[in-house]
PDB file with SEQRES, HELIX, SHEET and CRYST1 records, atoms N, CA, C and O in Angstrom:
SEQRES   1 A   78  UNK UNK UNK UNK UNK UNK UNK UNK UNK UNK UNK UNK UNK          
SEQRES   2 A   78  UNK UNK UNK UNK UNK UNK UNK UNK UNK UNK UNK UNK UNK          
SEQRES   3 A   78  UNK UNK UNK UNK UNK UNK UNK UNK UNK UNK UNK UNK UNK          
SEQRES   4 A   78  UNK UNK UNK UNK UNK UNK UNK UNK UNK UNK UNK UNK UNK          
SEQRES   5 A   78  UNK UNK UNK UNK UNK UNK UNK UNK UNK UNK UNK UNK UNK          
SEQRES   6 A   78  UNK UNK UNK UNK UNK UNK UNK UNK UNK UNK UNK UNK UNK          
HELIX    1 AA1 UNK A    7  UNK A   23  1                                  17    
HELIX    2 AA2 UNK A   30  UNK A   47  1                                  18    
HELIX    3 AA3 UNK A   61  UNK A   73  1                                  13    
CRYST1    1.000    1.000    1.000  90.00  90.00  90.00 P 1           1          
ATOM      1  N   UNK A   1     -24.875   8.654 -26.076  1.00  0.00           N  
ATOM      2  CA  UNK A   1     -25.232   9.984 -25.586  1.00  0.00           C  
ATOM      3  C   UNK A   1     -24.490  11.006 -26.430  1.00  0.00           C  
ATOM      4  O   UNK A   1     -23.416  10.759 -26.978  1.00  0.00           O  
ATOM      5  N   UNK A   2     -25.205  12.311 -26.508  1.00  0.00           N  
ATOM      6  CA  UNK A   2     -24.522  13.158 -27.722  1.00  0.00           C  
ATOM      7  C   UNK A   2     -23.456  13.878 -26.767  1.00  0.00           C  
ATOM      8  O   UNK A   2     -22.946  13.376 -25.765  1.00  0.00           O  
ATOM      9  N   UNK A   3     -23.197  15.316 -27.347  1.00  0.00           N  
ATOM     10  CA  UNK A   3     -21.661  15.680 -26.771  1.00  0.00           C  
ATOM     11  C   UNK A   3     -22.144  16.610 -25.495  1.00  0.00           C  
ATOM     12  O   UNK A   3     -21.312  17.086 -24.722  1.00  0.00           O  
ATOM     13  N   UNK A   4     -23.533  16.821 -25.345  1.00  0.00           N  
ATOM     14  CA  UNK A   4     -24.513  17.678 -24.861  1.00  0.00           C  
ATOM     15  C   UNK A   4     -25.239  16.818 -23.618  1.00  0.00           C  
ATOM     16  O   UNK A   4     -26.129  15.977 -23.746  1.00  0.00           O  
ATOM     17  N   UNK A   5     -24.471  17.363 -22.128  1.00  0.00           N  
ATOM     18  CA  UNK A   5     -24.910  16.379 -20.974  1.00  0.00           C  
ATOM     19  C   UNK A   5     -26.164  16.644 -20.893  1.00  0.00           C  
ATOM     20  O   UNK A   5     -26.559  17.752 -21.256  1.00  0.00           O  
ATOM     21  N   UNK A   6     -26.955  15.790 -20.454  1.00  0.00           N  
ATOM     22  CA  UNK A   6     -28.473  15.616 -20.511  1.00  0.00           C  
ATOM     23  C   UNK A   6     -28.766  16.881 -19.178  1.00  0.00           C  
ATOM     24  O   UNK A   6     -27.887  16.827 -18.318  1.00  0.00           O  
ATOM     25  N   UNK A   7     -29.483  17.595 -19.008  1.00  0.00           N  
ATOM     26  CA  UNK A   7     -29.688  18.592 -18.200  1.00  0.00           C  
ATOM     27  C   UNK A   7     -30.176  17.427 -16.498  1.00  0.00           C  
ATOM     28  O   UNK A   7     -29.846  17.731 -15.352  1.00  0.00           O  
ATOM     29  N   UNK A   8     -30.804  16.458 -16.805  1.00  0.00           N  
ATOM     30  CA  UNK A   8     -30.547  15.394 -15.309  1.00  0.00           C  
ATOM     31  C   UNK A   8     -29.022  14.921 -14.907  1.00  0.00           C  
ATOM     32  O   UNK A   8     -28.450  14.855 -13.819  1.00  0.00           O  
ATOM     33  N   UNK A   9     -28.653  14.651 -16.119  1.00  0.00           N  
ATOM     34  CA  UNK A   9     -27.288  14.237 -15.705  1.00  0.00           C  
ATOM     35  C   UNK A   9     -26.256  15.049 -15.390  1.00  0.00           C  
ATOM     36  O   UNK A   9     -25.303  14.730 -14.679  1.00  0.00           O  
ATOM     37  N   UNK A  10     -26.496  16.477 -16.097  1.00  0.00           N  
ATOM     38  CA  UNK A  10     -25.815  17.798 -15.038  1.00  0.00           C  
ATOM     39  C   UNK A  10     -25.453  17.847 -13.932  1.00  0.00           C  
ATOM     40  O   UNK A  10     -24.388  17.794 -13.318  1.00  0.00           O  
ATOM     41  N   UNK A  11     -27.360  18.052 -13.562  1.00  0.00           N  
ATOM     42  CA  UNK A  11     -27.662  17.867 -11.903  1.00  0.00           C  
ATOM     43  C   UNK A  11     -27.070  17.201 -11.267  1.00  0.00           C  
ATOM     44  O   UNK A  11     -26.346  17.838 -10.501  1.00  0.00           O  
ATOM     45  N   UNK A  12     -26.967  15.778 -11.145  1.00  0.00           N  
ATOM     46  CA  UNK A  12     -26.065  14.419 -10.552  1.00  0.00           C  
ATOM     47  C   UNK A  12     -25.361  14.725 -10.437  1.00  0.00           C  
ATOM     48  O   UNK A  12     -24.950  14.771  -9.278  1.00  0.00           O  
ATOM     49  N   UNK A  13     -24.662  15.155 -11.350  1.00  0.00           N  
ATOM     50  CA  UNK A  13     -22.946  15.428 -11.005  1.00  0.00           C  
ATOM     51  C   UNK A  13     -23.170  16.436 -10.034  1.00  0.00           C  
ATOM     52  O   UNK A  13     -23.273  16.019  -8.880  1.00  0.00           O  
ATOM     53  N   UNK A  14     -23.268  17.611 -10.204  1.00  0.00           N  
ATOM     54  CA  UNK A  14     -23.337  18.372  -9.561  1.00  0.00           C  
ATOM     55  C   UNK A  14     -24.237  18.094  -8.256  1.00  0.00           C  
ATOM     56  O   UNK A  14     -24.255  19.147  -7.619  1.00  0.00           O  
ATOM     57  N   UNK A  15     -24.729  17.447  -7.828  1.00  0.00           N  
ATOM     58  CA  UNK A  15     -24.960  17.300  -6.533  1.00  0.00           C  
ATOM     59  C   UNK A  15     -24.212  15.982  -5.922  1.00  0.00           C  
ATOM     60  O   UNK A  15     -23.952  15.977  -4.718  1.00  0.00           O  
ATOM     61  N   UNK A  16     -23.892  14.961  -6.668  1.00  0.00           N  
ATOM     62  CA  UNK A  16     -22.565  14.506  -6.221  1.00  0.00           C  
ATOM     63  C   UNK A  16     -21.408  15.057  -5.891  1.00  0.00           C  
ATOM     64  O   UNK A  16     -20.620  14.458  -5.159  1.00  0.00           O  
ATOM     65  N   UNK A  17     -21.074  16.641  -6.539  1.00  0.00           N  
ATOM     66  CA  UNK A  17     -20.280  17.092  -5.900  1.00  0.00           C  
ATOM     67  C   UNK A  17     -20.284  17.571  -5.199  1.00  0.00           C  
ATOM     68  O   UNK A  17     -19.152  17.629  -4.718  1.00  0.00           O  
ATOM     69  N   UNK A  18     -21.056  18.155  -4.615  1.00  0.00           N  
ATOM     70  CA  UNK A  18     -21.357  19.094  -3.519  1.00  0.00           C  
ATOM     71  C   UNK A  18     -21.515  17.703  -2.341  1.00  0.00           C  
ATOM     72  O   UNK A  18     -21.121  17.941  -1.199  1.00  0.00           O  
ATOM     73  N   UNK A  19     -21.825  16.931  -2.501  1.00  0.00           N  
ATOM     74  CA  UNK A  19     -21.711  15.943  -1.448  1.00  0.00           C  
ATOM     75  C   UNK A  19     -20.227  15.907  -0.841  1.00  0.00           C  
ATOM     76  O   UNK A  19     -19.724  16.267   0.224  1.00  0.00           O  
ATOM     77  N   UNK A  20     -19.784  15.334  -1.958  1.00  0.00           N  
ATOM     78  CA  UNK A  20     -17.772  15.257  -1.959  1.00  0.00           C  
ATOM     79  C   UNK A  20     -17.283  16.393  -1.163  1.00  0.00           C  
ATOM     80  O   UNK A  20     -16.517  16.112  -0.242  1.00  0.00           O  
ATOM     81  N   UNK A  21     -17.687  18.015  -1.415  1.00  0.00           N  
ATOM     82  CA  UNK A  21     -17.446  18.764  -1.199  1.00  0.00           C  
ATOM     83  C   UNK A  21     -17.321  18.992   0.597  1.00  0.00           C  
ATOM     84  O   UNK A  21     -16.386  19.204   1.369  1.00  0.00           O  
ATOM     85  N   UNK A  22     -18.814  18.814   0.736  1.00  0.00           N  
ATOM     86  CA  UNK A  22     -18.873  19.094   1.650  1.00  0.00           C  
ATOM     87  C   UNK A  22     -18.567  18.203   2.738  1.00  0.00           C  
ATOM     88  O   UNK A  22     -18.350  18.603   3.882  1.00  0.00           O  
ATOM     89  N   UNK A  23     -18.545  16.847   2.340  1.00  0.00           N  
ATOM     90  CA  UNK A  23     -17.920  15.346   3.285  1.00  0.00           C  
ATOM     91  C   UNK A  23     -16.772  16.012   3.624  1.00  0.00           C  
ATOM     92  O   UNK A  23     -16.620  15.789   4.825  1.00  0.00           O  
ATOM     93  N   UNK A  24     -15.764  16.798   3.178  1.00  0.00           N  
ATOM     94  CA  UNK A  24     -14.187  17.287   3.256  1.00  0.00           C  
ATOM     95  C   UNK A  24     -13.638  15.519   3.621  1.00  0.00           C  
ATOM     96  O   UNK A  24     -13.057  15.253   4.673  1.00  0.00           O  
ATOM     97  N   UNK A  25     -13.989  14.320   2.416  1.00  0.00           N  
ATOM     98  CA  UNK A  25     -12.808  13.485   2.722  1.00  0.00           C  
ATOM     99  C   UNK A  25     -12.076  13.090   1.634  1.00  0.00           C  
ATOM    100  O   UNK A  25     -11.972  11.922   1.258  1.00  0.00           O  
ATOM    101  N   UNK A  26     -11.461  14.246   1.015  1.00  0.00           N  
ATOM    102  CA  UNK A  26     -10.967  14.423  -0.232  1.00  0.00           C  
ATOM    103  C   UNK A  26      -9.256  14.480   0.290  1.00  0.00           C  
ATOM    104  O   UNK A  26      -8.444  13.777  -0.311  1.00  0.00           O  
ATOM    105  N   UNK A  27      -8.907  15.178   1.193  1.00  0.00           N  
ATOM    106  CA  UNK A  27      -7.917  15.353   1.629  1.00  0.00           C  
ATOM    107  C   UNK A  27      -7.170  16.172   0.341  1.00  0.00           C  
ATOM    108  O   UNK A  27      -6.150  15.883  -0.284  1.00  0.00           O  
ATOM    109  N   UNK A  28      -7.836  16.985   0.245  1.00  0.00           N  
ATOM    110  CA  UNK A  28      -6.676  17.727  -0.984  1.00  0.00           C  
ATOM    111  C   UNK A  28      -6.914  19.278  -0.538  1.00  0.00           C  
ATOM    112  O   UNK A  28      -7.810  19.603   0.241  1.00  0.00           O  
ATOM    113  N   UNK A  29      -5.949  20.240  -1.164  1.00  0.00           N  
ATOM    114  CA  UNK A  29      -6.254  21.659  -1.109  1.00  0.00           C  
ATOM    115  C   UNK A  29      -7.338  22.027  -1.332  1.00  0.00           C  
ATOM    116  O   UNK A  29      -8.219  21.226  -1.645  1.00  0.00           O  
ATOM    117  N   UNK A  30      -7.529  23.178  -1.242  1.00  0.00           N  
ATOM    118  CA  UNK A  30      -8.589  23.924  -1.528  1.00  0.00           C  
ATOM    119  C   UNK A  30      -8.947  23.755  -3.151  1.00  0.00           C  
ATOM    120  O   UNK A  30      -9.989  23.370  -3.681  1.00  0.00           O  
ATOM    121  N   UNK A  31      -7.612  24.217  -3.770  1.00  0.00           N  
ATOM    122  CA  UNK A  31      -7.295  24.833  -4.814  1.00  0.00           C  
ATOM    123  C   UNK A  31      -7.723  23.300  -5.805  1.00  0.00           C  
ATOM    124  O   UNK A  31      -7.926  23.363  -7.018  1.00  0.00           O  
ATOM    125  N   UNK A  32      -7.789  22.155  -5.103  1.00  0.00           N  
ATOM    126  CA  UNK A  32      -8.161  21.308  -5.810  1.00  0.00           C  
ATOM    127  C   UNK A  32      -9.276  20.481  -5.646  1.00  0.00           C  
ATOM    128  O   UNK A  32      -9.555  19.677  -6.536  1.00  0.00           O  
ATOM    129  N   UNK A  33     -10.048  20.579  -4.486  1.00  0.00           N  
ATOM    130  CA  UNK A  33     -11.107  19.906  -4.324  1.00  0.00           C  
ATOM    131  C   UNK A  33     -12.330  20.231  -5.416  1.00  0.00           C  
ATOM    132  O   UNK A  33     -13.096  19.280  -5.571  1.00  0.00           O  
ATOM    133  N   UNK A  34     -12.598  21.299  -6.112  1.00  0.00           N  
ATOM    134  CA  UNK A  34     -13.925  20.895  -7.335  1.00  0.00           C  
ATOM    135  C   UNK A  34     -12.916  20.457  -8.254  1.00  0.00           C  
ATOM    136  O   UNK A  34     -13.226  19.267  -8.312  1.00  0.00           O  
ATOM    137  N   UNK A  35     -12.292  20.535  -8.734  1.00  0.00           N  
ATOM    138  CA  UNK A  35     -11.497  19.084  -9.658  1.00  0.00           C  
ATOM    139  C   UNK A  35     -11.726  18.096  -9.467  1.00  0.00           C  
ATOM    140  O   UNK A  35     -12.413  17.395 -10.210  1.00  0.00           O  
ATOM    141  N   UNK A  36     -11.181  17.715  -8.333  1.00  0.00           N  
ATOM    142  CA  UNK A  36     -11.176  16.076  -7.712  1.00  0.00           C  
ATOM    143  C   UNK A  36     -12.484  15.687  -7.625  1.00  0.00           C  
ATOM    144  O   UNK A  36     -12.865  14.653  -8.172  1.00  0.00           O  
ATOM    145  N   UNK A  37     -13.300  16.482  -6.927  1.00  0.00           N  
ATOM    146  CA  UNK A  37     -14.941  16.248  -6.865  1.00  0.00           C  
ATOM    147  C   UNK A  37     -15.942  15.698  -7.930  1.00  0.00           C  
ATOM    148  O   UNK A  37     -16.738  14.767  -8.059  1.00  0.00           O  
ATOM    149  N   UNK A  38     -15.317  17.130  -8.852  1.00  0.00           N  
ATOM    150  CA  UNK A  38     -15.974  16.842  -9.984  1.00  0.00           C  
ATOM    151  C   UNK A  38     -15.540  15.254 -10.577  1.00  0.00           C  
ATOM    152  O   UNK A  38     -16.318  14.324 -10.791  1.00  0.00           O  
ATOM    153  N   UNK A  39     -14.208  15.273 -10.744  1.00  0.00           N  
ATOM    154  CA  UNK A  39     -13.941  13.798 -11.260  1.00  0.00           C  
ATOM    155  C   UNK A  39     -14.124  12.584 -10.827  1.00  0.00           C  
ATOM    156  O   UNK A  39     -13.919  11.481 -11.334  1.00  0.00           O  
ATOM    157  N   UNK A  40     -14.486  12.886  -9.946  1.00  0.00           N  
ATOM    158  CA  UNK A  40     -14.994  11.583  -8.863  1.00  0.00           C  
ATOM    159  C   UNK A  40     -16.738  11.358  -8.842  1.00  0.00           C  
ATOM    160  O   UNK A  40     -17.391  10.364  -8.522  1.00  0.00           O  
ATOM    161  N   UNK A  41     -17.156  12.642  -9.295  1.00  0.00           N  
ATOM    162  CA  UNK A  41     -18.473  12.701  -9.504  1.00  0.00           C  
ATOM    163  C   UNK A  41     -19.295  12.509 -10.646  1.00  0.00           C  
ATOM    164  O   UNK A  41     -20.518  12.464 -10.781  1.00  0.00           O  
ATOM    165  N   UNK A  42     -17.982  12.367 -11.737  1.00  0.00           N  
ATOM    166  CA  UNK A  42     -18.259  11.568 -13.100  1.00  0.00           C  
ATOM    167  C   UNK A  42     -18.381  10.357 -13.095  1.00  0.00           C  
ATOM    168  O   UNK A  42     -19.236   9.703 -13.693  1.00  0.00           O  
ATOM    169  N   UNK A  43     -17.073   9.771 -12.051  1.00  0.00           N  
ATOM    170  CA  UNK A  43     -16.716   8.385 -12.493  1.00  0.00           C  
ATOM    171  C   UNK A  43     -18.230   7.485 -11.320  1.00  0.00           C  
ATOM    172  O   UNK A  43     -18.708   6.414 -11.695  1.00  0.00           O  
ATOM    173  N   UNK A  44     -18.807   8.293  -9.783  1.00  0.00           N  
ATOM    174  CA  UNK A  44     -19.667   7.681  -9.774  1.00  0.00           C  
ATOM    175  C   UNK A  44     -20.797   7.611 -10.230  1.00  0.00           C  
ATOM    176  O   UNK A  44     -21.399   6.652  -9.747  1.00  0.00           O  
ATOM    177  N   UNK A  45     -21.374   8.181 -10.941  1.00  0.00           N  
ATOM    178  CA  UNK A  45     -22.393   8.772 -12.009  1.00  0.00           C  
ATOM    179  C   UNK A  45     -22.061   7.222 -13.206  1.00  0.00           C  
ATOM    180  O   UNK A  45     -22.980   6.491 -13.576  1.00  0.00           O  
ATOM    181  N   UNK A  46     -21.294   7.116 -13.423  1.00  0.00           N  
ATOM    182  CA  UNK A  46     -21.018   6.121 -14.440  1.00  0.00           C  
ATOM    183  C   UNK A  46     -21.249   4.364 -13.229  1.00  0.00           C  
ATOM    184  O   UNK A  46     -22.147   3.530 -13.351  1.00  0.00           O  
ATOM    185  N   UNK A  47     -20.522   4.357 -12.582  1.00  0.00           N  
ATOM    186  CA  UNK A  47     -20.865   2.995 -11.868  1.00  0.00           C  
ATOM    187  C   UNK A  47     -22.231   3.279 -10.869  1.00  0.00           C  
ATOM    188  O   UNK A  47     -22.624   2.274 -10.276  1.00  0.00           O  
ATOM    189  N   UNK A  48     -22.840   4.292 -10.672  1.00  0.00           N  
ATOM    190  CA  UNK A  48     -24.427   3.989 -10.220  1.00  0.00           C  
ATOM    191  C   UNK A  48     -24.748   5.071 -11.479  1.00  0.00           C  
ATOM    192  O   UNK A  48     -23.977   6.031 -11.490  1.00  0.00           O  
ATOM    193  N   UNK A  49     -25.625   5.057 -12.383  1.00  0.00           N  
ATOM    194  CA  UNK A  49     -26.650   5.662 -13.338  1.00  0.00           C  
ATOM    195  C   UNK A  49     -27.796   6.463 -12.403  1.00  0.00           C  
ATOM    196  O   UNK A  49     -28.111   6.466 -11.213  1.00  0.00           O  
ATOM    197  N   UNK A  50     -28.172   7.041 -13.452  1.00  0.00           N  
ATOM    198  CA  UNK A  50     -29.473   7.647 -12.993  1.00  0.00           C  
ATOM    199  C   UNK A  50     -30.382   6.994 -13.159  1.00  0.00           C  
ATOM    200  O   UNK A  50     -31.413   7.660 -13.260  1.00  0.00           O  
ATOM    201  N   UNK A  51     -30.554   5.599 -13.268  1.00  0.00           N  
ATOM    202  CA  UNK A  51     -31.641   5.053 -13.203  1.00  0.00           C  
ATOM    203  C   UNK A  51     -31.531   3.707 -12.060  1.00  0.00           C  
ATOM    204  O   UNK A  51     -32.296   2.761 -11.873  1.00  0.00           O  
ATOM    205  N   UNK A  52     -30.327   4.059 -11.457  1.00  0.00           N  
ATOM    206  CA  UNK A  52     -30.170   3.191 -10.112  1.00  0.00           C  
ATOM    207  C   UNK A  52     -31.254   3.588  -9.025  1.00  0.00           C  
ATOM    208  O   UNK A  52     -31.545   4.707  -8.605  1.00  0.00           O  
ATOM    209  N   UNK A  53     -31.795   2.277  -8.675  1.00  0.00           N  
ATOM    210  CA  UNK A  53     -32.857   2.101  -8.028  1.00  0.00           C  
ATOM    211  C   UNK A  53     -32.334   2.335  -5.971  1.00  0.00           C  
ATOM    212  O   UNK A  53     -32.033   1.392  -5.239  1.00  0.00           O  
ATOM    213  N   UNK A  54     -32.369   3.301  -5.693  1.00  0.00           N  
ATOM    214  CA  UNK A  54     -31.686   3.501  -4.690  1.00  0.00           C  
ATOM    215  C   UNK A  54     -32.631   2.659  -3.276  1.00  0.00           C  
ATOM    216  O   UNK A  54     -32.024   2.319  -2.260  1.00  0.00           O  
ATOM    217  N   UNK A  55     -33.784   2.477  -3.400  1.00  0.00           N  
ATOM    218  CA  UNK A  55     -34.860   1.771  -2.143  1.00  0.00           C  
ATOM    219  C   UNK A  55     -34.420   0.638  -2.128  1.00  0.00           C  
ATOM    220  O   UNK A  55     -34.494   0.097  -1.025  1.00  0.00           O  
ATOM    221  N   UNK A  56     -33.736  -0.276  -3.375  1.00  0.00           N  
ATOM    222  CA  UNK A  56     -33.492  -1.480  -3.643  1.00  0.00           C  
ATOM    223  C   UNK A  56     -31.949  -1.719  -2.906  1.00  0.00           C  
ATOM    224  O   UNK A  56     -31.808  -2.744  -2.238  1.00  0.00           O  
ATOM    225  N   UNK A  57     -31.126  -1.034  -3.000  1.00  0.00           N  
ATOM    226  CA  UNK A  57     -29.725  -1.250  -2.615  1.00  0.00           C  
ATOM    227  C   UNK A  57     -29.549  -1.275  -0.824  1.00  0.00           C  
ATOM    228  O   UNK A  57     -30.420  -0.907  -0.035  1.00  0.00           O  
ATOM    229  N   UNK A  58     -28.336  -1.750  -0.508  1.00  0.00           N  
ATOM    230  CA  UNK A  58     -27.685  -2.509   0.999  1.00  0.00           C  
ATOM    231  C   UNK A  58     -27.921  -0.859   1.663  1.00  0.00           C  
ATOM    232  O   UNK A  58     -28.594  -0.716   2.684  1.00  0.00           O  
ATOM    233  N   UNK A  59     -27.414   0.092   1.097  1.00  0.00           N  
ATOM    234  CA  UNK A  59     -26.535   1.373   1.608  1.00  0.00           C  
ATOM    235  C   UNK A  59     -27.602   2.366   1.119  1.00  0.00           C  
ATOM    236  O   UNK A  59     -28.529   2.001   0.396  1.00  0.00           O  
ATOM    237  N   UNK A  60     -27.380   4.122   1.696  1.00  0.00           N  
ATOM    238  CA  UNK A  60     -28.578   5.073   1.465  1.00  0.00           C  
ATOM    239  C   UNK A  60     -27.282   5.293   0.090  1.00  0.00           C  
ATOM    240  O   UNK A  60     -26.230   4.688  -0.115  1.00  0.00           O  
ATOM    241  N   UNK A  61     -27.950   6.420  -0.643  1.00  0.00           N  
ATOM    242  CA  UNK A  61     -27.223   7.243  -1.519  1.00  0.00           C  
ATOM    243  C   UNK A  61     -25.839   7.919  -0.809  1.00  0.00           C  
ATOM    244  O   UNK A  61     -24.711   7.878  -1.301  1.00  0.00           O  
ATOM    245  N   UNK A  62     -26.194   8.508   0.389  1.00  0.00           N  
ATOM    246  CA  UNK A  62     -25.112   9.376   0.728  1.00  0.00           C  
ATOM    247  C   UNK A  62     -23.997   8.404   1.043  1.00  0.00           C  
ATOM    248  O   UNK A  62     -22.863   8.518   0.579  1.00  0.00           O  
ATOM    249  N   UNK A  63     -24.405   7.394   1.900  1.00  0.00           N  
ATOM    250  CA  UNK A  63     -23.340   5.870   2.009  1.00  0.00           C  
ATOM    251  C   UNK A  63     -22.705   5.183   0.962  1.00  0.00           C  
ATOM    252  O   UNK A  63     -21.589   4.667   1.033  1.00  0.00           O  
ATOM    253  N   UNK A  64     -23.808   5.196  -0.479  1.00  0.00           N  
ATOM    254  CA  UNK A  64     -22.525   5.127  -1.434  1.00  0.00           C  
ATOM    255  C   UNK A  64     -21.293   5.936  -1.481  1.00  0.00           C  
ATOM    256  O   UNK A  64     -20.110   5.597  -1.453  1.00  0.00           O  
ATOM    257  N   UNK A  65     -21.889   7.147  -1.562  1.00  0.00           N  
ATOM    258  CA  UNK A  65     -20.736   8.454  -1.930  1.00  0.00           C  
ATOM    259  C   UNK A  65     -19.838   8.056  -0.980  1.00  0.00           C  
ATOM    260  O   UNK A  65     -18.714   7.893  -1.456  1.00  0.00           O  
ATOM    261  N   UNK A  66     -19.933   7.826   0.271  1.00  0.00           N  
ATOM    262  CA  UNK A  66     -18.752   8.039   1.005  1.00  0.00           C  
ATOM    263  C   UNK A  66     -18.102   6.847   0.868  1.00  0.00           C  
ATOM    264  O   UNK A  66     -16.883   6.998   0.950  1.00  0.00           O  
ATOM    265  N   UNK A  67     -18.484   5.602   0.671  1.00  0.00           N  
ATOM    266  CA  UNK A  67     -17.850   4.504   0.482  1.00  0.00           C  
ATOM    267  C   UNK A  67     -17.429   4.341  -0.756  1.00  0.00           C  
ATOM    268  O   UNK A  67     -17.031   3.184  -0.893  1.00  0.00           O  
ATOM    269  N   UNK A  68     -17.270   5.358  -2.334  1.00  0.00           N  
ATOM    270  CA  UNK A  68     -17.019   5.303  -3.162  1.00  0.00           C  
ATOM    271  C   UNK A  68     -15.771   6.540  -3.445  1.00  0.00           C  
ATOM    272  O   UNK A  68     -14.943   6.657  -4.349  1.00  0.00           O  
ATOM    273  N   UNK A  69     -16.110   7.483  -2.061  1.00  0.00           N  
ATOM    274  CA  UNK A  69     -14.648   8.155  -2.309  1.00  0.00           C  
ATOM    275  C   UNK A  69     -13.607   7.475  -1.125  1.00  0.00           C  
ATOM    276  O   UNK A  69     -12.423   7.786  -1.254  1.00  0.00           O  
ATOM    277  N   UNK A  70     -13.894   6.740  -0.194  1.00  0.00           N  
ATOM    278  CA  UNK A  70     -12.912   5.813   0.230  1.00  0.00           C  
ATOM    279  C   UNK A  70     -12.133   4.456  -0.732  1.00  0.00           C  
ATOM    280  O   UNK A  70     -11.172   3.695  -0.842  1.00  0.00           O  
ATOM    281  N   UNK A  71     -13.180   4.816  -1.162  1.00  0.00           N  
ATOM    282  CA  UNK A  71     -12.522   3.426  -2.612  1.00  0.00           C  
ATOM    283  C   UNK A  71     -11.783   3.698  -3.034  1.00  0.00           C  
ATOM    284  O   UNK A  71     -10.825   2.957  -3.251  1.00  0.00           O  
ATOM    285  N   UNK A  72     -11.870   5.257  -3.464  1.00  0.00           N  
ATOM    286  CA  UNK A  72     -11.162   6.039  -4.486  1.00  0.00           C  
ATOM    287  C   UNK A  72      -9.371   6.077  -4.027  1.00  0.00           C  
ATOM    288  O   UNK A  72      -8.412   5.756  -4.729  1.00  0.00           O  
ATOM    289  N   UNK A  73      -9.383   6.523  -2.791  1.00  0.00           N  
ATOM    290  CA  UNK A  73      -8.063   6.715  -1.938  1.00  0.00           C  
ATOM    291  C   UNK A  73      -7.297   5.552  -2.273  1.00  0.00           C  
ATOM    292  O   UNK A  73      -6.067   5.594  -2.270  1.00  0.00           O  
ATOM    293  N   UNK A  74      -8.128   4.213  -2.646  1.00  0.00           N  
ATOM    294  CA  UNK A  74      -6.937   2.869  -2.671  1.00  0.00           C  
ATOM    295  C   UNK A  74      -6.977   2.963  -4.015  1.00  0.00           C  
ATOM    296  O   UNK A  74      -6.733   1.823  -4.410  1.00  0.00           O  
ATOM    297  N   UNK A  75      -7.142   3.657  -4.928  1.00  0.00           N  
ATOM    298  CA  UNK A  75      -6.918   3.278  -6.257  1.00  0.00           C  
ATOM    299  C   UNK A  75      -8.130   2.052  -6.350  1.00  0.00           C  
ATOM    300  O   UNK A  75      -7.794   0.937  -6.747  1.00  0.00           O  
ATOM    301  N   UNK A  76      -8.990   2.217  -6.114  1.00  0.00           N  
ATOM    302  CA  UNK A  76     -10.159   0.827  -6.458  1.00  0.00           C  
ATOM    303  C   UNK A  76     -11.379   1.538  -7.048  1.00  0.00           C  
ATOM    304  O   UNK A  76     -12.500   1.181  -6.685  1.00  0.00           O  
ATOM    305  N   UNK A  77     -11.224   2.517  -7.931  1.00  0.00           N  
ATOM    306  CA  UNK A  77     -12.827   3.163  -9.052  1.00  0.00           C  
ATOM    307  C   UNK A  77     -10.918   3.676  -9.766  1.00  0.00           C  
ATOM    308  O   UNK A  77      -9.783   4.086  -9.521  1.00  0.00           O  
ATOM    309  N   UNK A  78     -12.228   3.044 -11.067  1.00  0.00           N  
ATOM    310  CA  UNK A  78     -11.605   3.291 -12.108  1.00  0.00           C  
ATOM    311  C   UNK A  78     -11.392   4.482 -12.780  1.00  0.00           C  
ATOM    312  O   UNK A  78     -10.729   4.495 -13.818  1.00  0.00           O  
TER     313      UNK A  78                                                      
END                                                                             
């Protein structure tokens, strides 16, 4: 991928964060939750793609997110 985020893959993030955001289970300040969001909204963007087949999987989309920023709390996403 070039240095130039794909205008879909923008989006993702950015509505992964606003998920994060608005879950409030970040447990951080104010002053730091779109940081954390955002970075958390990279790293799940990278372990589910945009071409993850979401009808196919155990969990909805939003059930990943939340079970991927509980992950996050134990140090378990990379």
């Amino acid at each position: 991928m070039n240095e130039l985020i794909t205008q879909e893959l923008a989006k993702e993030y950015a509505l992964v964060t606003a998920f994060i955001i608005q879950s409030e289970l970040l447990n951080v300040s104010i002053f730091q939750t779109f940081d954390k969001a955002y970075e958390l909204a990279k790293k799940f963007v990278e372990e589910y793609p945009l071409d993850t087949n979401w009808e196919e999987m155990e969990l909805n989309y939003d059930e990943y997110i939340e079970e991927f920023i509980k992950r996050s709390r134990y140090g378990m996403v990379k």
